[in-house]
Chimera marker file (.cmm) of the C-alpha trace (Angstrom):
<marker_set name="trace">
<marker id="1" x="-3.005" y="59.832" z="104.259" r="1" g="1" b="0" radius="0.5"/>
<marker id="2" x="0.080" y="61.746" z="104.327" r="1" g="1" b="0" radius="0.5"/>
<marker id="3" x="-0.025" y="65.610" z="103.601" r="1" g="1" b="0" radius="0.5"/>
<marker id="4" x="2.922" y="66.720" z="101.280" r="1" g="1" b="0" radius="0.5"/>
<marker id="5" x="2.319" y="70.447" z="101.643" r="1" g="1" b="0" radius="0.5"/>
<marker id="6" x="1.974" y="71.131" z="105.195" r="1" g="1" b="0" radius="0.5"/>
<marker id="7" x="3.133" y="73.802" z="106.614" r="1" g="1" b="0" radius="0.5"/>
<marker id="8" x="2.683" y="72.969" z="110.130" r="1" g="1" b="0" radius="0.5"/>
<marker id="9" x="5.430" y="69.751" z="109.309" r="1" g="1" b="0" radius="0.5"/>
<marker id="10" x="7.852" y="72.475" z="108.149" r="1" g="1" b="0" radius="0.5"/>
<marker id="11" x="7.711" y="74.308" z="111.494" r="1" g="1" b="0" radius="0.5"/>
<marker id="12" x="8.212" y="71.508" z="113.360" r="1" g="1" b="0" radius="0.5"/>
<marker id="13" x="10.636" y="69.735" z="111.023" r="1" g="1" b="0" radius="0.5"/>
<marker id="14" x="12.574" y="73.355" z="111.318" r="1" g="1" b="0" radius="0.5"/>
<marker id="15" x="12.001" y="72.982" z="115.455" r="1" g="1" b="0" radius="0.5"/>
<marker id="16" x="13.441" y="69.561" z="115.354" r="1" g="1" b="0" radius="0.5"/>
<marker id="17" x="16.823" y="70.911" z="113.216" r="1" g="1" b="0" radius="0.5"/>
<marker id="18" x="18.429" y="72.671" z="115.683" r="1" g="1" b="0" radius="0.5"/>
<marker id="19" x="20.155" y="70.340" z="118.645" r="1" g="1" b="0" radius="0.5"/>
<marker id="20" x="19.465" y="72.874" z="121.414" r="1" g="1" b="0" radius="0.5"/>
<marker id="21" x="15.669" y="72.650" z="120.567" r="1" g="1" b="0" radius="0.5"/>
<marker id="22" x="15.500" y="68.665" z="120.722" r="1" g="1" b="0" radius="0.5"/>
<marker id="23" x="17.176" y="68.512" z="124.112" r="1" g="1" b="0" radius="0.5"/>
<marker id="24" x="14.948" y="71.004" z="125.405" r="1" g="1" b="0" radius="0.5"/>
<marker id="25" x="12.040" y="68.850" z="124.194" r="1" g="1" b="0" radius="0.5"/>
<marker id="26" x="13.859" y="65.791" z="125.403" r="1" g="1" b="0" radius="0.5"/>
<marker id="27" x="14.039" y="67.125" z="128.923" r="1" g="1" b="0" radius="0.5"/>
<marker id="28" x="9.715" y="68.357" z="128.576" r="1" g="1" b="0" radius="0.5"/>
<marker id="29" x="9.487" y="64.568" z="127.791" r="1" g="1" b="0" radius="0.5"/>
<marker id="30" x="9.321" y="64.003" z="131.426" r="1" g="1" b="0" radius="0.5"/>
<marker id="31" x="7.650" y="66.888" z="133.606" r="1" g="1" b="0" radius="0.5"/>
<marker id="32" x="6.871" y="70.197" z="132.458" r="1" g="1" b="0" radius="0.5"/>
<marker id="33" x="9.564" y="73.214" z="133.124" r="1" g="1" b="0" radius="0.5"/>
<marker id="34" x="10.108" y="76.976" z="133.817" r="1" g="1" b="0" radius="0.5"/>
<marker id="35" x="12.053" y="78.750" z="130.983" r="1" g="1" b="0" radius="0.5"/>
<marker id="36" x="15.185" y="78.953" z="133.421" r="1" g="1" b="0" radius="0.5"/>
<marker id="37" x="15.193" y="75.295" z="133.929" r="1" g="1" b="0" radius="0.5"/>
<marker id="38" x="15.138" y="74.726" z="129.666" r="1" g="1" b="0" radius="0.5"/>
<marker id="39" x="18.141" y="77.613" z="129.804" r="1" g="1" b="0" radius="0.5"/>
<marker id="40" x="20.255" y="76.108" z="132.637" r="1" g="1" b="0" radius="0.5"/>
<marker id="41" x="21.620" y="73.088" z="130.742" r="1" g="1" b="0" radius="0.5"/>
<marker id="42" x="22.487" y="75.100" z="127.990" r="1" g="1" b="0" radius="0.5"/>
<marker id="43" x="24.213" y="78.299" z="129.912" r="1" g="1" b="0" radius="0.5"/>
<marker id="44" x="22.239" y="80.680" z="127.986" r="1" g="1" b="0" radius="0.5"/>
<marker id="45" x="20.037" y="83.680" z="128.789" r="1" g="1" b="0" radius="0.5"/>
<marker id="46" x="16.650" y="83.079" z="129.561" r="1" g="1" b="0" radius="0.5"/>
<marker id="47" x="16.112" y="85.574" z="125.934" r="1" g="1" b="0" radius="0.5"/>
<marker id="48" x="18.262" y="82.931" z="124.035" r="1" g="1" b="0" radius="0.5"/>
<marker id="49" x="16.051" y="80.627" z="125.761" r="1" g="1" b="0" radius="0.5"/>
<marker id="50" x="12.920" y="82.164" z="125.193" r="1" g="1" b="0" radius="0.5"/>
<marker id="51" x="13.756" y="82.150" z="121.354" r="1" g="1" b="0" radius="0.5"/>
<marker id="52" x="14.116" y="78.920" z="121.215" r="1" g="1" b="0" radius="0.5"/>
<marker id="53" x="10.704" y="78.317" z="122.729" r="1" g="1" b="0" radius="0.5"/>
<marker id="54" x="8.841" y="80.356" z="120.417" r="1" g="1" b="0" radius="0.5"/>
<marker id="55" x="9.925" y="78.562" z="117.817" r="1" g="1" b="0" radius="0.5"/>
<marker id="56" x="8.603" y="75.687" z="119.460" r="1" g="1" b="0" radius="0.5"/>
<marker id="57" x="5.386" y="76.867" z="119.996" r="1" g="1" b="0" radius="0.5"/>
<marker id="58" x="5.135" y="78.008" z="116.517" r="1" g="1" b="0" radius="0.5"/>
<marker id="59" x="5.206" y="74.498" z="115.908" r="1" g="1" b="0" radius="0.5"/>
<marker id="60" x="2.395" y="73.368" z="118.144" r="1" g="1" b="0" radius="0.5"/>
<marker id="61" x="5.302" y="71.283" z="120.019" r="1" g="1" b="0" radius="0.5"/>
<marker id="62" x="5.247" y="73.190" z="123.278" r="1" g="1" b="0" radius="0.5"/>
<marker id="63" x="2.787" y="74.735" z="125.234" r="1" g="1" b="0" radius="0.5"/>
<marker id="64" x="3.272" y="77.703" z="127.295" r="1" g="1" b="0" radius="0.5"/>
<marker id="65" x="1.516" y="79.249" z="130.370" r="1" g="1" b="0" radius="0.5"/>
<marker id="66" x="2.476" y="82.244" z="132.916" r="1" g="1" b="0" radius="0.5"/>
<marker id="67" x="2.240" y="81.745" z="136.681" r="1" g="1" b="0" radius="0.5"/>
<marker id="68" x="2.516" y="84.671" z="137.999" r="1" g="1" b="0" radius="0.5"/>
<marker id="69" x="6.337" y="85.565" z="136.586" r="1" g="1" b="0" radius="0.5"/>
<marker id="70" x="7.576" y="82.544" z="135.791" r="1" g="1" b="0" radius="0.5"/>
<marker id="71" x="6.715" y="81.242" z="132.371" r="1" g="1" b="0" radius="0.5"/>
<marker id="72" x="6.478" y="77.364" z="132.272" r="1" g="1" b="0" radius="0.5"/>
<marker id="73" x="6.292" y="75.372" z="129.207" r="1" g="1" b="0" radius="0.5"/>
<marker id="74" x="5.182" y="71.824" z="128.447" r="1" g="1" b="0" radius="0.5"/>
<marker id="75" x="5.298" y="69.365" z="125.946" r="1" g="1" b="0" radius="0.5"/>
<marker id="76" x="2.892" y="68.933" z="122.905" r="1" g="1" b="0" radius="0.5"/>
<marker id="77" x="3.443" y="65.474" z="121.475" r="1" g="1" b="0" radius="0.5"/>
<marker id="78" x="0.445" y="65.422" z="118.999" r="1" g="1" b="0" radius="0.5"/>
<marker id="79" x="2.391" y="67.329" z="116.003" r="1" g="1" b="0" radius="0.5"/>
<marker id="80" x="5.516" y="64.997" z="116.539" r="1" g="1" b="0" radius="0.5"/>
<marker id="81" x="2.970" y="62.852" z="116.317" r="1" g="1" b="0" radius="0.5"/>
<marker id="82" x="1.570" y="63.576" z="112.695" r="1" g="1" b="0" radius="0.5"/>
<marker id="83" x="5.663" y="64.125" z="111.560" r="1" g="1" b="0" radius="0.5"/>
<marker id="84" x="6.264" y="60.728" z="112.782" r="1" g="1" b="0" radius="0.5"/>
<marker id="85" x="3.367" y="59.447" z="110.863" r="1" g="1" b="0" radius="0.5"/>
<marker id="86" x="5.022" y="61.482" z="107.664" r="1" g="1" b="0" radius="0.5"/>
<marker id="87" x="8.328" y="59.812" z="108.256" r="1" g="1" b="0" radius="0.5"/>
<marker id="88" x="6.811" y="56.526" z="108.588" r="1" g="1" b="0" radius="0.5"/>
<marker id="89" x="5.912" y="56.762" z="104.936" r="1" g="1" b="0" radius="0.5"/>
<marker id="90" x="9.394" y="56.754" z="103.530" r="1" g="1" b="0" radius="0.5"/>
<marker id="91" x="10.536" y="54.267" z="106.248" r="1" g="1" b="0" radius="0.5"/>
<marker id="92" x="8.086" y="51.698" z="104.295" r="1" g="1" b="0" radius="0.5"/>
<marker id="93" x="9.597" y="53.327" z="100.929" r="1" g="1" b="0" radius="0.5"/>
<marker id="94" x="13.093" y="52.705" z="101.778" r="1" g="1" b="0" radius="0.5"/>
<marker id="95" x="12.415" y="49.090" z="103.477" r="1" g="1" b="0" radius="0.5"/>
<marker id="96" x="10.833" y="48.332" z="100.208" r="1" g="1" b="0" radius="0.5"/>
<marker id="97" x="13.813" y="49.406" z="98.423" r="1" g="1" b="0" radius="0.5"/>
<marker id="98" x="15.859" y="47.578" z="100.721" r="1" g="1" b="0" radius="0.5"/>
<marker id="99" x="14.145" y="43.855" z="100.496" r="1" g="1" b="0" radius="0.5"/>
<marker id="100" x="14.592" y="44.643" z="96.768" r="1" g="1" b="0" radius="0.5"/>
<marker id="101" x="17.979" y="44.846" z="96.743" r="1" g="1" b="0" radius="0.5"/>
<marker id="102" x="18.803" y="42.343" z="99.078" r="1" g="1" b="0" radius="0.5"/>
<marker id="103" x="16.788" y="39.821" z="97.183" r="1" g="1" b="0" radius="0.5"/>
<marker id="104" x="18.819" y="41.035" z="93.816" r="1" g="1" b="0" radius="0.5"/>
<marker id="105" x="22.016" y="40.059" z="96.105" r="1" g="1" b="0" radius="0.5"/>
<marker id="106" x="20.823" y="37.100" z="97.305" r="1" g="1" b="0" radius="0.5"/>
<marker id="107" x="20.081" y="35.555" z="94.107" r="1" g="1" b="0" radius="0.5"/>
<marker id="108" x="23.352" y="37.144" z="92.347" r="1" g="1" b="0" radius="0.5"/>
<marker id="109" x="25.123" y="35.141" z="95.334" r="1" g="1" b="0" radius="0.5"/>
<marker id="110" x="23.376" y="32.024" z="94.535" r="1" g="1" b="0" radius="0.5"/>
<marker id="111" x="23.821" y="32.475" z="90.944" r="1" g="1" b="0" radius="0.5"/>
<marker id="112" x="27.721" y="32.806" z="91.158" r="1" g="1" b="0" radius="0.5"/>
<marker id="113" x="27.756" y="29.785" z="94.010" r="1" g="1" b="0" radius="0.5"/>
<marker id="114" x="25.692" y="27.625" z="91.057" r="1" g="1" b="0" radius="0.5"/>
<marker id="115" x="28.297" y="28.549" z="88.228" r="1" g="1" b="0" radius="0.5"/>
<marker id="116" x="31.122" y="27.808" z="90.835" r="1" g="1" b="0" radius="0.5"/>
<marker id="117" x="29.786" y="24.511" z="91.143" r="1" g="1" b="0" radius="0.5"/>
<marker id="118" x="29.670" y="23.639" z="87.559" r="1" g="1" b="0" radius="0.5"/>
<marker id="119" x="33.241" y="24.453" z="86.526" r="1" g="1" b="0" radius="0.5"/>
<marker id="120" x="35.109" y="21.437" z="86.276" r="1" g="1" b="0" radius="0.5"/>
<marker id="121" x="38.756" y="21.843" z="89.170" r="1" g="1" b="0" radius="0.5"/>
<marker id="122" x="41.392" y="22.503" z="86.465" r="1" g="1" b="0" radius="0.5"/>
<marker id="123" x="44.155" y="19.758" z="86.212" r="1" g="1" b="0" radius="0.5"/>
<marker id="124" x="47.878" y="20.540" z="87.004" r="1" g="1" b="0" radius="0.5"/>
<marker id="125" x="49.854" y="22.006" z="84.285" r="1" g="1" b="0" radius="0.5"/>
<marker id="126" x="53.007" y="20.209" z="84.705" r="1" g="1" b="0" radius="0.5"/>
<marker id="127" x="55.782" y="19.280" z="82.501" r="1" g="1" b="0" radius="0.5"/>
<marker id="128" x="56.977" y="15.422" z="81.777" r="1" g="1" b="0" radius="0.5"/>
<marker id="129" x="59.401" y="14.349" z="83.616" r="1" g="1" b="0" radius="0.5"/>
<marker id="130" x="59.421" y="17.156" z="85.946" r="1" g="1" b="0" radius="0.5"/>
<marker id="131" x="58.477" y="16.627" z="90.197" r="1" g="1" b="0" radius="0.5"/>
<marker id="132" x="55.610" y="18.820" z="91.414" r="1" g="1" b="0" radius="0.5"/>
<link id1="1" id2="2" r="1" g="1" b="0" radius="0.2"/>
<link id1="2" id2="3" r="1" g="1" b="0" radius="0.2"/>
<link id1="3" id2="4" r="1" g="1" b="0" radius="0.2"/>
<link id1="4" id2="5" r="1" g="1" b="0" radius="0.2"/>
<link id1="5" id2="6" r="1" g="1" b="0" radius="0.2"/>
<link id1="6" id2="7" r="1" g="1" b="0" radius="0.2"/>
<link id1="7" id2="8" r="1" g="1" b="0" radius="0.2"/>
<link id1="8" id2="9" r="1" g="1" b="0" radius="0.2"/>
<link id1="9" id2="10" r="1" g="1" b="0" radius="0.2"/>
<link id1="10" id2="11" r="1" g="1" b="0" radius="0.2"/>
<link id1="11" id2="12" r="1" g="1" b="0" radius="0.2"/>
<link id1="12" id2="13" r="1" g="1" b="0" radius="0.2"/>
<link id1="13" id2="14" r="1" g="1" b="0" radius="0.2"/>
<link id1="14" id2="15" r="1" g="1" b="0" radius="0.2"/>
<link id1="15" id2="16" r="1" g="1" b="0" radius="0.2"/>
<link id1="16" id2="17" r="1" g="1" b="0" radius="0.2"/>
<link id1="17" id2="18" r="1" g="1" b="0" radius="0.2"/>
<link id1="18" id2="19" r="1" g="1" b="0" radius="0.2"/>
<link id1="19" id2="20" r="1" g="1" b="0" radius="0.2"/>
<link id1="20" id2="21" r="1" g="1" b="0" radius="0.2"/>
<link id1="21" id2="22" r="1" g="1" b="0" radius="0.2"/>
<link id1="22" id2="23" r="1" g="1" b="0" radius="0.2"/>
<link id1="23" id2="24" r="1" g="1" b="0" radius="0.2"/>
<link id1="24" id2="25" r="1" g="1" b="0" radius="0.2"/>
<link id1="25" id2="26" r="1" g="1" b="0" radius="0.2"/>
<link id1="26" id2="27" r="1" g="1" b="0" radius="0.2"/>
<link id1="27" id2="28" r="1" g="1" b="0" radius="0.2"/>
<link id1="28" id2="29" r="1" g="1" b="0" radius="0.2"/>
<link id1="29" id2="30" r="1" g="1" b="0" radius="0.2"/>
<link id1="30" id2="31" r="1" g="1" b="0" radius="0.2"/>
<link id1="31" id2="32" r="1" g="1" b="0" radius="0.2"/>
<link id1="32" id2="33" r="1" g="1" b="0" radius="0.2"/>
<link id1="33" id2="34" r="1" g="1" b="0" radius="0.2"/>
<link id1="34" id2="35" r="1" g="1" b="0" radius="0.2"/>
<link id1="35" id2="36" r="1" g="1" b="0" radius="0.2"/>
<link id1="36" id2="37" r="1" g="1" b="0" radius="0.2"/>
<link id1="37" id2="38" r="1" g="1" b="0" radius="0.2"/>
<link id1="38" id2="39" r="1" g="1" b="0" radius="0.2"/>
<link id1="39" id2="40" r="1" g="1" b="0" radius="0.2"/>
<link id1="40" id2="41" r="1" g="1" b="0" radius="0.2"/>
<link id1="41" id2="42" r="1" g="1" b="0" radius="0.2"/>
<link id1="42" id2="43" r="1" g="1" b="0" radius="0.2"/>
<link id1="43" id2="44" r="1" g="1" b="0" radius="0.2"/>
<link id1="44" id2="45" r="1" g="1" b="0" radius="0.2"/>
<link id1="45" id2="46" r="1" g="1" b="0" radius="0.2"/>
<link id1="46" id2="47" r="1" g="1" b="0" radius="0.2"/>
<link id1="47" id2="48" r="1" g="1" b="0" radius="0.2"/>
<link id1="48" id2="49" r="1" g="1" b="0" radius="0.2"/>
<link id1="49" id2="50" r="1" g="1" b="0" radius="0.2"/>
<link id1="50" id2="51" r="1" g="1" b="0" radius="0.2"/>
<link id1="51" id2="52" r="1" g="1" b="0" radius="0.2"/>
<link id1="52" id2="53" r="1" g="1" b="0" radius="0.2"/>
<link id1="53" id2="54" r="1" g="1" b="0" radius="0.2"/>
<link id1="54" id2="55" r="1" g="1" b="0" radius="0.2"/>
<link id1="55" id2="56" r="1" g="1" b="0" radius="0.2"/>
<link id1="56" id2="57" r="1" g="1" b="0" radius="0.2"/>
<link id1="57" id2="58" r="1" g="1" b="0" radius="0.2"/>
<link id1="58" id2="59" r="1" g="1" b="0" radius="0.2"/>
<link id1="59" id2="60" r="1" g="1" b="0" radius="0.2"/>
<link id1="60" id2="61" r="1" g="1" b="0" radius="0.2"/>
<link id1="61" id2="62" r="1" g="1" b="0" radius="0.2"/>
<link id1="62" id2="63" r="1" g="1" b="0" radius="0.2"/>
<link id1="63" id2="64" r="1" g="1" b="0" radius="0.2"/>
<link id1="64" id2="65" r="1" g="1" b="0" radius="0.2"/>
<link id1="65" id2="66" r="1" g="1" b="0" radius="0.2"/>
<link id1="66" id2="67" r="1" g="1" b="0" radius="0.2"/>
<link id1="67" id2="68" r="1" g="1" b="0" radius="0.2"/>
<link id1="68" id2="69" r="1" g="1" b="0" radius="0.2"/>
<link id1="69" id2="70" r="1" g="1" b="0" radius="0.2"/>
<link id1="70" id2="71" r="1" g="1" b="0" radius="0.2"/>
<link id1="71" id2="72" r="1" g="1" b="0" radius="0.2"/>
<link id1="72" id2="73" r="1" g="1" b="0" radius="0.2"/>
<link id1="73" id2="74" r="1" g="1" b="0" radius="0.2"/>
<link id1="74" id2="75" r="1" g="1" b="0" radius="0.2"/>
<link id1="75" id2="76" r="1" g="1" b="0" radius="0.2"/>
<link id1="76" id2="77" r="1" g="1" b="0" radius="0.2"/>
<link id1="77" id2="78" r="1" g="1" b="0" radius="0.2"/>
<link id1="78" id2="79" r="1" g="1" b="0" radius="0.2"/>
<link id1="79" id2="80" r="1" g="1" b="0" radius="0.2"/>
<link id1="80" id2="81" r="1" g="1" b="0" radius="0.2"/>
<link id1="81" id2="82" r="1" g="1" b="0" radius="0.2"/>
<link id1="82" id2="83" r="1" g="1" b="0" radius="0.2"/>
<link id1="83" id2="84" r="1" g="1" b="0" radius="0.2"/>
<link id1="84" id2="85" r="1" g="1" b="0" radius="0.2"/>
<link id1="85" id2="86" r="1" g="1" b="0" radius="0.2"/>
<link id1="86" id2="87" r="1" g="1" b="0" radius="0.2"/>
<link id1="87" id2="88" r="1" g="1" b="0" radius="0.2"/>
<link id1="88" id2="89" r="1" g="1" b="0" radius="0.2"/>
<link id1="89" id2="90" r="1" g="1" b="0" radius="0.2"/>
<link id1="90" id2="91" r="1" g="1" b="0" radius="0.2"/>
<link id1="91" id2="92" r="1" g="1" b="0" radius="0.2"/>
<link id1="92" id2="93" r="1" g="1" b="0" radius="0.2"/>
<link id1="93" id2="94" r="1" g="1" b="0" radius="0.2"/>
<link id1="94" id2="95" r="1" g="1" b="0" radius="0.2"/>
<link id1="95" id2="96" r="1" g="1" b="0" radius="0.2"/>
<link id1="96" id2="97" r="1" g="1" b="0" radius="0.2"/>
<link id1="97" id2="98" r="1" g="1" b="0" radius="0.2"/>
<link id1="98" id2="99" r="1" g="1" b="0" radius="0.2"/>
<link id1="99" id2="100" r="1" g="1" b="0" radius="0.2"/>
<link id1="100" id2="101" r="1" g="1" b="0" radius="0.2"/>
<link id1="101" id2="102" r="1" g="1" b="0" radius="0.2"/>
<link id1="102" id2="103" r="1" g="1" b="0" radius="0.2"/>
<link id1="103" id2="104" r="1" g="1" b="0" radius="0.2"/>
<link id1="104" id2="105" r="1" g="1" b="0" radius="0.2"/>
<link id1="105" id2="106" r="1" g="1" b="0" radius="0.2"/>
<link id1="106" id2="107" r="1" g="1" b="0" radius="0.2"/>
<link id1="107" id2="108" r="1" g="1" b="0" radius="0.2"/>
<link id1="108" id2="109" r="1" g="1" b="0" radius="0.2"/>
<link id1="109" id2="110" r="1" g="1" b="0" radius="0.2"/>
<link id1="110" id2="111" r="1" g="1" b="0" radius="0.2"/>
<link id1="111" id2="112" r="1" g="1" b="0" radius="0.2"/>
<link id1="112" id2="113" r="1" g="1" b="0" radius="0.2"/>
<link id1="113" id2="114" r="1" g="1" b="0" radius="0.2"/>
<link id1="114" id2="115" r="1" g="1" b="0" radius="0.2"/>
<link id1="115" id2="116" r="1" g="1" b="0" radius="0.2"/>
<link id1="116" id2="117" r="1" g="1" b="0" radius="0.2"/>
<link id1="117" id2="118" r="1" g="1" b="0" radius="0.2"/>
<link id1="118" id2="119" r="1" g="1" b="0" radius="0.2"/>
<link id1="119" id2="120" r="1" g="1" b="0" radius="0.2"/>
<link id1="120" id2="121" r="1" g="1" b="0" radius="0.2"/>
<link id1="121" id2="122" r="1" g="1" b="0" radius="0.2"/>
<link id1="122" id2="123" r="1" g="1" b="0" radius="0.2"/>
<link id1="123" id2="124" r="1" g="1" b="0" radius="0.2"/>
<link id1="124" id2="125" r="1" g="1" b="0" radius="0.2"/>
<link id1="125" id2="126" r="1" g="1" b="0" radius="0.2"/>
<link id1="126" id2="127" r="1" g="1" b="0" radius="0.2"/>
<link id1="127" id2="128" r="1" g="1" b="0" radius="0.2"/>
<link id1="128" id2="129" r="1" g="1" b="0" radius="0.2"/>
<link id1="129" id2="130" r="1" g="1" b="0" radius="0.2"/>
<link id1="130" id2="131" r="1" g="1" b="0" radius="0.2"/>
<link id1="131" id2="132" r="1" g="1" b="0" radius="0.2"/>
</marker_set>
């Protein structure tokens, strides 16, 4: 069943907005990372970076553990998971919606091809006496 009013999917639709954010979950998509290494890429401050991984984690999309200084994050698939699942929803809508209107078209095409058909080729409209 999808949830209409759920808060978590507005933190992490608000995580996804923001291009900096998806590239630093693109590049958790394959090994875990240190703060630094999410800044590097980006040539920000590890506080610029940090703020985007808070917001994150206020999602529930990254995870977050110290070792000794270094902070290192990793990815947390299961609520891009459940906004997947929302978005999957209004996929089926639209593809609905879709087959709809391309059946409408379809049978307007055939419709017009049909009539086309039916109409006699008009004769020439010349005078007597006169070459075409």
């Amino acid at each position: 069943m999808v949830e209409h009013y759920a808060p978590h999917l507005d933190a992490v639709f608000h995580a996804l907005s923001d291009p900096t954010r998806r590239a630093m979950l693109h590049r958790l998509s394959t090994s875990e990372r240190t703060v630094s290494e999410l800044a590097t890429p980006f040539n920000m401050s590890l506080a610029g970076a940090s703020k985007h991984i808070k917001v994150l984690e206020a999602a529930g999309l990254v995870q977050r553990h110290v070792q000794g200084r270094t902070h290192i994050c990793t990815l947390q698939a299961a609520r891009m998971a459940e906004a997947q699942e929302w978005l999957r929803y209004y996929e089926q809508f639209w593809e609905e919606r879709l087959d709809d209107l391309e059946d409408m078209l379809r049978a307007e095409d055939r419709a017009q091809a049909a009539k086309a058909k039916r109409k006699p080729a008009k004769a020439s409209k010349t005078k007597p006496g006169t070459k075409e």
